[in-house]
C-alpha positions as a Markdown table, in Angstrom:
| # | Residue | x | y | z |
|---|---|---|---|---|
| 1 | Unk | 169.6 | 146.3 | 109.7 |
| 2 | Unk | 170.4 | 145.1 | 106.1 |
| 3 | Unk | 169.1 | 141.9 | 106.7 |
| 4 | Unk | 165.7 | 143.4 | 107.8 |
| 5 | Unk | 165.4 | 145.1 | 104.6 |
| 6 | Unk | 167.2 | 141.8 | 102.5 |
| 7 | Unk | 163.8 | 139.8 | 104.3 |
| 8 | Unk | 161.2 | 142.9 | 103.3 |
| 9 | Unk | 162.6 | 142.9 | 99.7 |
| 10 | Unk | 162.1 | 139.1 | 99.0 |
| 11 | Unk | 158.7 | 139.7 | 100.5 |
| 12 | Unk | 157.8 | 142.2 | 98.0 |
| 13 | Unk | 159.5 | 140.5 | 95.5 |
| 14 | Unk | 157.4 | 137.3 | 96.3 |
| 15 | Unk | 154.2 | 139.3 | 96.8 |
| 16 | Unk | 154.8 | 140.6 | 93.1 |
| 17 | Unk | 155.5 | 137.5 | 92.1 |
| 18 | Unk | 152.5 | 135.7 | 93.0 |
| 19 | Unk | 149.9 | 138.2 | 91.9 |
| 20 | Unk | 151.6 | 138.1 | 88.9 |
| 21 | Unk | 151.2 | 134.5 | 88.3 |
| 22 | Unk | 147.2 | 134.9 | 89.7 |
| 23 | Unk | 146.9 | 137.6 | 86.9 |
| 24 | Unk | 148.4 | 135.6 | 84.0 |
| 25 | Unk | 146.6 | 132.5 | 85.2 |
| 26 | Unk | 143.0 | 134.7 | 85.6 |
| 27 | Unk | 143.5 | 135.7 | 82.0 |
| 28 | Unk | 144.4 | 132.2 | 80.4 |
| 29 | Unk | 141.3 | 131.1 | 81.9 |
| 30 | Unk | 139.3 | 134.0 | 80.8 |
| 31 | Unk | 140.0 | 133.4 | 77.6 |
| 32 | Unk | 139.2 | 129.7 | 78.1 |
| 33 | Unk | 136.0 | 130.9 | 79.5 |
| 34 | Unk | 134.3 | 131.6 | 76.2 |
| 35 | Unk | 134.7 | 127.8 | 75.0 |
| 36 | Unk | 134.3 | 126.1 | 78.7 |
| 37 | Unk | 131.3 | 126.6 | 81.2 |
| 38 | Unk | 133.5 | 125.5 | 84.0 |
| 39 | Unk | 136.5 | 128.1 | 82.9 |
| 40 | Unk | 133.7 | 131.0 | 83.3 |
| 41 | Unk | 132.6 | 130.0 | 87.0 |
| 42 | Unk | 136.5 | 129.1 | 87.4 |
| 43 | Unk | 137.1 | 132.6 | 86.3 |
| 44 | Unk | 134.0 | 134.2 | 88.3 |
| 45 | Unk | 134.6 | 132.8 | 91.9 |
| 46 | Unk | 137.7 | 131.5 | 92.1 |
| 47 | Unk | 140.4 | 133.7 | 91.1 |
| 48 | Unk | 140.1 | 136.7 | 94.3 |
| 49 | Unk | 140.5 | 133.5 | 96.3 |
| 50 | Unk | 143.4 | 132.1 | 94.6 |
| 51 | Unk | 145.1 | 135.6 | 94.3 |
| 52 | Unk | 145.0 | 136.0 | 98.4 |
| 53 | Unk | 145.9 | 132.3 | 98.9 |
| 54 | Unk | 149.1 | 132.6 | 96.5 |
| 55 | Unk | 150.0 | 135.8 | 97.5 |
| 56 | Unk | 149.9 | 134.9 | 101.2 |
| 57 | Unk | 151.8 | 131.5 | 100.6 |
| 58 | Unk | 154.6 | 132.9 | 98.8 |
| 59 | Unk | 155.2 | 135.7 | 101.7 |
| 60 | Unk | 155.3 | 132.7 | 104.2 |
| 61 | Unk | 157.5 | 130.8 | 102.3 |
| 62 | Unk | 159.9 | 134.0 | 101.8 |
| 63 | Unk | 159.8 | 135.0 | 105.4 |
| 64 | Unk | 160.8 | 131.7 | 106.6 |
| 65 | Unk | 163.5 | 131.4 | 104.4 |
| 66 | Unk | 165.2 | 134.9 | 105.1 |
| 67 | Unk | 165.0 | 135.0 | 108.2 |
| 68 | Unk | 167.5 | 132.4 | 109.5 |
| 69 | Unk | 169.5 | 135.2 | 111.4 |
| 70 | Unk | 166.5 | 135.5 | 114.0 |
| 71 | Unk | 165.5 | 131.7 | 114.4 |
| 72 | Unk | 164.1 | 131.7 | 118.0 |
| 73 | Unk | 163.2 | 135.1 | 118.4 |
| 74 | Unk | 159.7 | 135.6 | 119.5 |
| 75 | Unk | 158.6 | 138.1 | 116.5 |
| 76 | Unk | 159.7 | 135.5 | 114.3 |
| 77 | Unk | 157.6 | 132.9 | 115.7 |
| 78 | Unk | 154.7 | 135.0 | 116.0 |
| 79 | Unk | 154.9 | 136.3 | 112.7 |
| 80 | Unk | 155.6 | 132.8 | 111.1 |
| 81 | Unk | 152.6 | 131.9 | 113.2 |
| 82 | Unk | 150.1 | 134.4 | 112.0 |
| 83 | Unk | 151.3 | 133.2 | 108.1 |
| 84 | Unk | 150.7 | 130.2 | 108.7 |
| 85 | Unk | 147.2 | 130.7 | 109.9 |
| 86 | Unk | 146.6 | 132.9 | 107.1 |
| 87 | Unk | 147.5 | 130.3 | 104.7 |
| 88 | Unk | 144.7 | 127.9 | 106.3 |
| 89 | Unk | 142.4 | 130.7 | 106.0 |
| 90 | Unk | 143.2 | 131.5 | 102.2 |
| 91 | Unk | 143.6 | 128.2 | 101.1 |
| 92 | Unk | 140.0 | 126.9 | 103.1 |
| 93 | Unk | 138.3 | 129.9 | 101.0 |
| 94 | Unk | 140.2 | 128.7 | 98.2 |
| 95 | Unk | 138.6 | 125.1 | 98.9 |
| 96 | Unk | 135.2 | 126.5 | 98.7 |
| 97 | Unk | 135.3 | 128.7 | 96.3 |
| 98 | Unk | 135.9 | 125.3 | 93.7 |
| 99 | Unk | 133.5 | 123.5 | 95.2 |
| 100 | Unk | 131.2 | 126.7 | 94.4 |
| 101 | Unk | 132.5 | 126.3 | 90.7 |
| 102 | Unk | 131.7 | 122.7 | 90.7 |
| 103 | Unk | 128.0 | 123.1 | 91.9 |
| 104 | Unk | 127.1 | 125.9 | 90.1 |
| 105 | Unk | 128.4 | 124.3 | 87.1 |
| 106 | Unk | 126.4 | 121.6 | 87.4 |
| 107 | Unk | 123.0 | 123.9 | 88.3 |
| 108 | Unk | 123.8 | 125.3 | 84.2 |
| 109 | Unk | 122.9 | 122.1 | 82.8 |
| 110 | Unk | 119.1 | 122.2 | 84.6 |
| 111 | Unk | 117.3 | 125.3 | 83.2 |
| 112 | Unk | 114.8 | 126.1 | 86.1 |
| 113 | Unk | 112.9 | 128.5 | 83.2 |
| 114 | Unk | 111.2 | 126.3 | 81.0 |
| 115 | Unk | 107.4 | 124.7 | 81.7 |
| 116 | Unk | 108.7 | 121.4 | 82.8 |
| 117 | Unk | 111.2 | 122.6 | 85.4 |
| 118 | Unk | 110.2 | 119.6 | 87.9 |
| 119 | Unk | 113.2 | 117.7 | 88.0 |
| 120 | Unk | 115.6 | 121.1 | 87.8 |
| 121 | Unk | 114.3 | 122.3 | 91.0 |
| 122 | Unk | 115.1 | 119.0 | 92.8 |
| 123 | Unk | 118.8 | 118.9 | 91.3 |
| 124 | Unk | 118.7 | 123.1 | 92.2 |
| 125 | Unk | 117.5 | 121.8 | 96.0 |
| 126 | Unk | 119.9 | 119.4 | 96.4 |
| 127 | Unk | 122.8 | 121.1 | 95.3 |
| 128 | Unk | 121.9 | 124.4 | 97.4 |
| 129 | Unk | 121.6 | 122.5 | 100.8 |
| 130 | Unk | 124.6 | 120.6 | 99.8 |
| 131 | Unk | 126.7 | 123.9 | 99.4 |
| 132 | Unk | 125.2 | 124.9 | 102.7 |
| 133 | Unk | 126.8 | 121.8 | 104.2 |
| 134 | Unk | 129.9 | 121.7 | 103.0 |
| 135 | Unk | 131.1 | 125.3 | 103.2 |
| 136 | Unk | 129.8 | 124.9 | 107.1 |
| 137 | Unk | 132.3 | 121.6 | 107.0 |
| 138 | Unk | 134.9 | 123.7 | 105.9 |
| 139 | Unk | 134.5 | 126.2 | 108.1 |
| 140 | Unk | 134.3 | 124.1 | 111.0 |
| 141 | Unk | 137.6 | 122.0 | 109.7 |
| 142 | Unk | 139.6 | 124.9 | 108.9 |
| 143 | Unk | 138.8 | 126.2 | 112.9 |
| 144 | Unk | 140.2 | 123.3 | 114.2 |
| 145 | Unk | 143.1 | 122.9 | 112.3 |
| 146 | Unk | 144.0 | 127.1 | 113.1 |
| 147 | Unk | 143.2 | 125.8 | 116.7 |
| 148 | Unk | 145.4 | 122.7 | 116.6 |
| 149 | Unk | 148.8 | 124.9 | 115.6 |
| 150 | Unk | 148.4 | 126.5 | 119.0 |
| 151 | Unk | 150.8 | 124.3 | 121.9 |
| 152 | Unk | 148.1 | 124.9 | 124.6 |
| 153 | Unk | 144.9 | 123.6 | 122.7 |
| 154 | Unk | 147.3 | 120.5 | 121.5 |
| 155 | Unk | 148.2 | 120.2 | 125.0 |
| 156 | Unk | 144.7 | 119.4 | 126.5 |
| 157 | Unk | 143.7 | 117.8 | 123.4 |
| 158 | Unk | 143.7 | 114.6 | 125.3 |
| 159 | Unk | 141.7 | 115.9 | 127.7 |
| 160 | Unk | 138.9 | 116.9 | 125.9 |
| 161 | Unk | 139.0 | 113.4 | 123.5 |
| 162 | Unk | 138.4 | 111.4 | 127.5 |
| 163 | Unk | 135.4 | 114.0 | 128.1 |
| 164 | Unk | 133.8 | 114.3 | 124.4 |
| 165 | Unk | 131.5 | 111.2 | 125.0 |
| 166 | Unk | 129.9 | 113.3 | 128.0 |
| 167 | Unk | 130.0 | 116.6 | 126.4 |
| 168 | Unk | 128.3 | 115.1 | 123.2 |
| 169 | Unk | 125.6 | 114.0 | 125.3 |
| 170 | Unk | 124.9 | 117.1 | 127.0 |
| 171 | Unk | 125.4 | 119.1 | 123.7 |
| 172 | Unk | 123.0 | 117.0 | 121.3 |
| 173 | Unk | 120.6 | 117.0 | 124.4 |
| 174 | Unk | 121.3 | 120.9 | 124.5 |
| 175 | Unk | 120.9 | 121.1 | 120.7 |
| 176 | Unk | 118.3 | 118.5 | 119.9 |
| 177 | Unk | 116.2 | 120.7 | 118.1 |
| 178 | Unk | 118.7 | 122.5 | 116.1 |
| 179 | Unk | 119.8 | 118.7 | 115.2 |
| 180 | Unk | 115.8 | 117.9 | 114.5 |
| 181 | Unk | 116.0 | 120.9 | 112.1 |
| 182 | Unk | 119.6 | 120.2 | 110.2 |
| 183 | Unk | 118.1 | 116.6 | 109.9 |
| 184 | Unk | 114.7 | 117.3 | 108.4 |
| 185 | Unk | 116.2 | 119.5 | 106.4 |
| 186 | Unk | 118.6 | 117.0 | 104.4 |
| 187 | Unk | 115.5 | 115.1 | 104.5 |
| 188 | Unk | 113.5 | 117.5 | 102.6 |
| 189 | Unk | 116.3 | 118.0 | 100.2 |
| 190 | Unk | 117.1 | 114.2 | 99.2 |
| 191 | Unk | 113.3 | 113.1 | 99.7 |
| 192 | Unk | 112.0 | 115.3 | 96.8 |
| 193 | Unk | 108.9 | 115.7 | 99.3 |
| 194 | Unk | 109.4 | 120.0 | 98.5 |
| 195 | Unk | 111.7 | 121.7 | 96.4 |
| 196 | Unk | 112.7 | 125.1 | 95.6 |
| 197 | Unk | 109.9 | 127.1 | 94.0 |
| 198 | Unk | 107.2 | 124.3 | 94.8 |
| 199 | Unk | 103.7 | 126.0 | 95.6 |
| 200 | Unk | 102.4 | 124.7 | 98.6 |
| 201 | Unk | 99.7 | 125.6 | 101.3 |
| 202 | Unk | 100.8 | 125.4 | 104.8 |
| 203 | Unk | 98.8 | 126.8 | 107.9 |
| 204 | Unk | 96.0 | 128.4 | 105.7 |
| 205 | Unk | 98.3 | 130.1 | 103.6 |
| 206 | Unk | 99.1 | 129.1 | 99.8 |
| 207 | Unk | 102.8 | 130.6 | 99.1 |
| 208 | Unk | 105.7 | 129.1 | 97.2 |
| 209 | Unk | 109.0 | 127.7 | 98.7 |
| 210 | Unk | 111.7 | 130.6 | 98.3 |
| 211 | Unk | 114.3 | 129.8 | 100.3 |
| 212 | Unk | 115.5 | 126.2 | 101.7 |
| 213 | Unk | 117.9 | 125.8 | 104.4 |
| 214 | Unk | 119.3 | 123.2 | 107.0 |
| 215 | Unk | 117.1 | 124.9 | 109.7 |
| 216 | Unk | 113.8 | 126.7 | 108.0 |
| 217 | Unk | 111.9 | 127.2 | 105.1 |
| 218 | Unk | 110.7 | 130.6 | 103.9 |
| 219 | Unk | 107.3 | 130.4 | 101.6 |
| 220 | Unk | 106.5 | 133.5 | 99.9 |
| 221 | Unk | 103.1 | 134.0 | 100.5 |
| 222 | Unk | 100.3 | 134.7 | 97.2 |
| 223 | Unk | 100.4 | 138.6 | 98.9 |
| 224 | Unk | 104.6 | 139.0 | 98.6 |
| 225 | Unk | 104.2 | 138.0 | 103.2 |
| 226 | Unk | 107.0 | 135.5 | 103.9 |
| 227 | Unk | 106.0 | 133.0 | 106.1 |
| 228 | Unk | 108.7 | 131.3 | 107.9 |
| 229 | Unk | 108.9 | 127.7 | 109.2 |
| 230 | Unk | 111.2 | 125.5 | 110.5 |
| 231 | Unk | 112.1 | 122.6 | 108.2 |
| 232 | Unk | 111.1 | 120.3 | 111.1 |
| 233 | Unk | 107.7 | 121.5 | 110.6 |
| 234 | Unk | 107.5 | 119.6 | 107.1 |
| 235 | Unk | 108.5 | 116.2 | 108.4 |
| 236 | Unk | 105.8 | 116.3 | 111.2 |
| 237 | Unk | 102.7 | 118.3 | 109.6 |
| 238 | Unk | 100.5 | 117.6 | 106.7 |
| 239 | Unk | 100.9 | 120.3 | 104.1 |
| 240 | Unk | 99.6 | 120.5 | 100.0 |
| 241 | Unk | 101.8 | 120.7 | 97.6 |
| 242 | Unk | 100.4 | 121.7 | 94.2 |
| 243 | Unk | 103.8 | 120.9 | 92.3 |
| 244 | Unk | 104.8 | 117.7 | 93.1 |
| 245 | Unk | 104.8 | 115.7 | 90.0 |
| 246 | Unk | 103.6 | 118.8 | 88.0 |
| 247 | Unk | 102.6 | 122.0 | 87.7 |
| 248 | Unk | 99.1 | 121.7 | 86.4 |
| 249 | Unk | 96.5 | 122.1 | 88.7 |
| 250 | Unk | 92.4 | 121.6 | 89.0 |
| 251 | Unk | 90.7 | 124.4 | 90.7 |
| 252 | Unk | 86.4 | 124.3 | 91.6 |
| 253 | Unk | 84.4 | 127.3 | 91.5 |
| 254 | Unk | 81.1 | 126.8 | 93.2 |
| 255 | Unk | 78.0 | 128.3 | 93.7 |
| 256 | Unk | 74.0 | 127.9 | 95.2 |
| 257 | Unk | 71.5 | 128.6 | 93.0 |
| 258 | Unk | 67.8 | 127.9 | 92.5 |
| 259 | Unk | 65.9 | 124.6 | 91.8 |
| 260 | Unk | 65.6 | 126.7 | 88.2 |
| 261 | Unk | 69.2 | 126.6 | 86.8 |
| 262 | Unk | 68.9 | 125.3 | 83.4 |
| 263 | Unk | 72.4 | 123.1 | 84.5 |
| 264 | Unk | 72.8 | 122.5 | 80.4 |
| 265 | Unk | 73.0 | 126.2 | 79.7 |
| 266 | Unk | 75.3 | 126.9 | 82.5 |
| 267 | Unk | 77.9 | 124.0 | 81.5 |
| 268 | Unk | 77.8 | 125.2 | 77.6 |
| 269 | Unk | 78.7 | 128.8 | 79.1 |
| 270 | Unk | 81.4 | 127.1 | 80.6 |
| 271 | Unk | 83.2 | 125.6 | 77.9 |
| 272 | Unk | 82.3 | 128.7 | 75.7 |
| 273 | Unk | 84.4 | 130.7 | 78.4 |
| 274 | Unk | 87.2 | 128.6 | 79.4 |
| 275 | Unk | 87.8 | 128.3 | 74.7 |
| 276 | Unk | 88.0 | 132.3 | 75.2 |
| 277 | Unk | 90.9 | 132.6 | 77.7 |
| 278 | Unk | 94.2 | 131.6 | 77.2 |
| 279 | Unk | 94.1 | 130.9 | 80.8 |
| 280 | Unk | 92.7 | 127.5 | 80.7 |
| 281 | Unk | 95.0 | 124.5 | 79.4 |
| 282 | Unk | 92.6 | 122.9 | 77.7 |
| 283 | Unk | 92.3 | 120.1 | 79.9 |
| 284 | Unk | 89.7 | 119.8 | 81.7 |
| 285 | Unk | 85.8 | 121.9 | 81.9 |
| 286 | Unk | 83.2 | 120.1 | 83.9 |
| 287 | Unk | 80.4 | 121.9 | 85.3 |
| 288 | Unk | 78.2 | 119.3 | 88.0 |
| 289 | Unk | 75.5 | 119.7 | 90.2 |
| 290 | Unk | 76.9 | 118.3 | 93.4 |
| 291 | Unk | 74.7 | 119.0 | 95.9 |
| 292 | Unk | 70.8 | 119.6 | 96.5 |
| 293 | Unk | 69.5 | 120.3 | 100.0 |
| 294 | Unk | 68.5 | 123.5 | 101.9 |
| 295 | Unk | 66.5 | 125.0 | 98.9 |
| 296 | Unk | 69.3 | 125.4 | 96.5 |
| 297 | Unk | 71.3 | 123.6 | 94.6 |
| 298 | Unk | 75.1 | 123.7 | 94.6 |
| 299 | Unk | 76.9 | 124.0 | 90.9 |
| 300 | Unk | 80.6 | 123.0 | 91.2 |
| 301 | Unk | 82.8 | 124.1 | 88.0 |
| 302 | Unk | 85.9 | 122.6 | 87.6 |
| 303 | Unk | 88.6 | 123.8 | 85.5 |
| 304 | Unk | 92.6 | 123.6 | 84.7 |
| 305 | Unk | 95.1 | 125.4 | 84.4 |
| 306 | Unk | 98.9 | 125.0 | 83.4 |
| 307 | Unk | 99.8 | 126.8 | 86.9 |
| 308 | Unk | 98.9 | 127.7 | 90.2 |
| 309 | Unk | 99.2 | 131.3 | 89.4 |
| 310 | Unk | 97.1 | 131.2 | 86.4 |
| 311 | Unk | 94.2 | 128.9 | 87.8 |
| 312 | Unk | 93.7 | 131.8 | 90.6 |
| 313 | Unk | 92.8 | 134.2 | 88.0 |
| 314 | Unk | 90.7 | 131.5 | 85.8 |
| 315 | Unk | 88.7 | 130.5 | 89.0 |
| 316 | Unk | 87.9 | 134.3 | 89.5 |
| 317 | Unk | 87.0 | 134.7 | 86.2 |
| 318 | Unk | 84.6 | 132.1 | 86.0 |
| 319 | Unk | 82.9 | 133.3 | 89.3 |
| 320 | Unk | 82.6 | 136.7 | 87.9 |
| 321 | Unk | 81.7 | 135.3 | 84.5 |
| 322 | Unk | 79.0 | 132.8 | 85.6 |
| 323 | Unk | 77.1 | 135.3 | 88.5 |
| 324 | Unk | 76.9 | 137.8 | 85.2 |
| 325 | Unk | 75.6 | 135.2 | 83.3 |
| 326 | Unk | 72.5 | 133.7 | 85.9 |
| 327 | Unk | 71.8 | 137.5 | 87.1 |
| 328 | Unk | 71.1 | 138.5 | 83.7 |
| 329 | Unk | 70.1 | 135.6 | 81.6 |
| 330 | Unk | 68.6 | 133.5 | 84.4 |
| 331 | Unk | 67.3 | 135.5 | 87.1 |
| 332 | Unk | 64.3 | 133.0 | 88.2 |
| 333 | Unk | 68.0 | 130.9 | 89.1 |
| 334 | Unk | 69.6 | 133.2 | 91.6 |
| 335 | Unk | 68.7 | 131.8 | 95.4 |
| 336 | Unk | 65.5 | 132.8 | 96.6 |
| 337 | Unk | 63.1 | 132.1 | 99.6 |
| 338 | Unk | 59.6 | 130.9 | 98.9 |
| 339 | Unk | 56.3 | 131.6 | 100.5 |
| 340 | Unk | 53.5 | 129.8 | 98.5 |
| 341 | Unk | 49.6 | 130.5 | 99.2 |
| 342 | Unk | 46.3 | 129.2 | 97.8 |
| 343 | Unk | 47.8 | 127.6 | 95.0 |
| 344 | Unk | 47.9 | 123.7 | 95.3 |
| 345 | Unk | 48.8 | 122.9 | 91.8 |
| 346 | Unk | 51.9 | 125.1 | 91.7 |
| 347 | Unk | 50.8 | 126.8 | 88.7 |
| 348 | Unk | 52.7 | 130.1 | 89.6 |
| 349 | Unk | 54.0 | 132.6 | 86.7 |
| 350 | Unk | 57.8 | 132.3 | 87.8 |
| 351 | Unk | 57.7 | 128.6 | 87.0 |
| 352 | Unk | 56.9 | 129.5 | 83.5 |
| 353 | Unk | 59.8 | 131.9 | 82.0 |
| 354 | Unk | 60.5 | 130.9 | 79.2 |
| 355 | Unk | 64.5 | 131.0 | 78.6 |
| 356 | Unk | 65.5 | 133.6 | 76.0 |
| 357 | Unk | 68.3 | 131.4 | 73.7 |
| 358 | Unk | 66.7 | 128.1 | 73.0 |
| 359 | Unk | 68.7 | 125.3 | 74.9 |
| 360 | Unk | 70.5 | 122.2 | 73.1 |
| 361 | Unk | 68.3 | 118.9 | 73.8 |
| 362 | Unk | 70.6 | 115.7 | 74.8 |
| 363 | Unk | 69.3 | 112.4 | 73.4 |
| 364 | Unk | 68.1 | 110.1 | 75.8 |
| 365 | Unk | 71.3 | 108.3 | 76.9 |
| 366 | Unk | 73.5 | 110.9 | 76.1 |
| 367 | Unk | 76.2 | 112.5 | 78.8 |
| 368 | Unk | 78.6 | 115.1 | 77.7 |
| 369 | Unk | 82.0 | 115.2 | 78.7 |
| 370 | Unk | 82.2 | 118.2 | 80.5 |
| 371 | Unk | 79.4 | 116.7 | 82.8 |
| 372 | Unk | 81.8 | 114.2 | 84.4 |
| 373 | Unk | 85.6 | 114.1 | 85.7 |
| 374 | Unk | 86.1 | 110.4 | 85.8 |
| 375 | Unk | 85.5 | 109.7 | 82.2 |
| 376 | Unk | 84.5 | 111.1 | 79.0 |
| 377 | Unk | 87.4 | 112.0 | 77.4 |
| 378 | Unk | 91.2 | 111.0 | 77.8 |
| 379 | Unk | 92.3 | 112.7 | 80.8 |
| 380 | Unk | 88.7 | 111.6 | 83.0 |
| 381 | Unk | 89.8 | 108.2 | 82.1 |
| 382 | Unk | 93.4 | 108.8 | 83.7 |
| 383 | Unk | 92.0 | 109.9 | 86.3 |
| 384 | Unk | 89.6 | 107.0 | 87.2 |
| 385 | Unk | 92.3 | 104.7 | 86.6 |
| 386 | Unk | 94.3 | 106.7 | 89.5 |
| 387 | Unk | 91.6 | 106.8 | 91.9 |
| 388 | Unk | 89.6 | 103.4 | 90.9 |
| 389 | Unk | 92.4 | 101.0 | 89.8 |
| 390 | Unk | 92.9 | 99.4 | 86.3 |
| 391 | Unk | 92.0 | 96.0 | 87.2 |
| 392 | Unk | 88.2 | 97.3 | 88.6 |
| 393 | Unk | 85.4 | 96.3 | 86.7 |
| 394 | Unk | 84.3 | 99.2 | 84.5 |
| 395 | Unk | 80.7 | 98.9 | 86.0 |
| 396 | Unk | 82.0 | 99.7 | 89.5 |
| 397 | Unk | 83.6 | 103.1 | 88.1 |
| 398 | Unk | 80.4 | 104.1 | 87.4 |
């Protein structure tokens, strides 16, 4: 009986122990913490796991050293046993709890909340879908080392090693999609085709990317939906991404008017709206008459905007801005069907409004730069290099 309670007193005294050396080590690095980035993530996630891992350690070590008067006794063996697997437990969480501290030390040094976050958000991808992978290596290692201490599973190890070439086959035929899905989704991560908080629009629906794992994607959709797609789905299917190399964005707001619209008029409007709003990015602002047929004639404004968010509400506000502007300065432009009679010369009072603000004249020649988007001002000429090529003749841009 007294060496029962000799073996329950060490273990309390090496329980106490321990969590006193995880409390005096918690607050050195605590204090530490102020000075270090690492120390303060050290501090965070690290120290419940070190305190179970030390604590749990120390009682192994205690029982197995007090308790020589019972060496093969089956309590003794089971409880040793049971330590032992608690110390692979505690000292896997341990494990991943610094490799936590490592990655989210390094996601500090990208701020994700500035304008030009582009290169954040891949490091931010990257790092997340490595986390993913190596805490589910750990788990998975730390399994079959808990199995391997167990006689019978080390017995018919062999076994299974002269039957895993068969089984692989039959599981990675049983998993290929699940495979097809881990796959694409190291693909996405280390291809920089998407990235955390890119907006895209897949299947109709413009969202941005939320969440990124080994096996789906979640895009929250414009309306706060989620739509949720497997990651395989972004290796195999076209999809827009607005972010890729930026976040600046062109949006078009259209609309058919009559043969009437005074197209000058309508393009200073425009640029006198798009100056107003601190919604535009200053850009671009071309207004263009891109189609004629069927009676009307179709007016395509197109605009910028420093985000996708904020181009939404600029494209609505020019629609709203622009159908004011023809109903009440320009009705004779709104889209109309005409029935002419007895009149061969077309000399018909509705062709002879006068306008009621006096319109700019252009000299002969002259094409203003919010007329065209290849050209005209520094960013149309960026853009005609992209599309036409820098080594075309400047004639064939035209």
């Amino acid at each position: 009986m007294q060496n029962y309670l000799e073996t329950v007193a060490v273990v309390l005294v090496a329980a106490a122990t321990a969590l006193f050396v995880a409390a005096v080590v918690h607050r050195v690095t605590r204090r530490l913490g102020h000075r270090s980035r690492f120390m303060t993530e050290l501090t965070d996630h690290a120290h419940r796991p070190f305190q179970v891992a030390a604590t749990v350690l120390a009682v192994q070590f205690a029982v197995r050293f007090t308790t020589g008067y019972a060496v093969g006794t089956g309590w003794r063996q089971a409880l040793l046993h049971l330590l032992v697997l608690a110390v692979i437990a505690s000292a896997a969480w341990l494990v991943a709890a610094l490799l936590v501290v490592v990655e989210d030390t390094a996601l500090a040094r990208f701020r994700v909340d500035v304008p030009d976050n582009r290169h954040a958000r891949r490091v931010r991808t990257q790092v997340v879908m490595l986390r993913r992978v190596t805490i589910a290596v750990i788990v998975i290692l730390t399994l079959g080392v808990m199995l391997m201490t167990f006689p019978s599973v080390r017995g018919i190890g062999a076994g299974v090693l002269t039957s895993a070439g068969v089984v692989g086959v039959v599981a990675a035929l049983a998993a290929q999609s699940l495979l097809g899905n881990v796959f694409a989704g190291l693909q996405l991560a280390f291809s920089d085709a998407v990235r955390l908080d890119d907006v895209v629009v897949v299947e109709g629906e413009w969202g941005r990317i939320e969440e990124l794992t080994l096996s789906y994607v979640v895009v929250q959709i414009w309306d706060d939906r989620r739509l949720i797609l497997p990651t395989s789905y972004f290796t195999s299917t076209p999809f827009q991404n607005w972010t890729r190399t930026e976040a600046a964005v062109l949006g078009t707001a259209e609309f058919d008017v009559d043969w009437a619209v005074p197209v000058q008029a309508m393009r200073e409007e425009l640029r006198r709206l798009v100056e107003s709003t601190d919604l535009w990015d200053g850009r671009v602002c071309v207004l263009q008459a891109t189609d004629a047929t069927g009676g009307t004639v179709r007016i395509r404004a197109l605009v910028s905007a420093a985000d996708a968010g904020s181009l939404w509400d600029l494209r609505c506000l020019v629609r709203e801005h622009l159908v004011a502007w023809v109903r009440d300065r320009h009705p004779t432009s709104m889209p109309r069907v005409r029935t002419e009679l007895g009149d061969a010369r077309s000399d018909l009072p509705w062709q002879w409004v006068r306008p009621r603000r006096p319109e700019r004249r252009l000299a002969e020649g002259e094409v203003p730069d919010d007329a065209r988007l290849f050209g005209g001002s520094d960013d149309g000429d960026a853009r005609s290099e992209a599309f036409v090529g820098p080594d075309e003749p400047a004639e064939s841009r035209r």
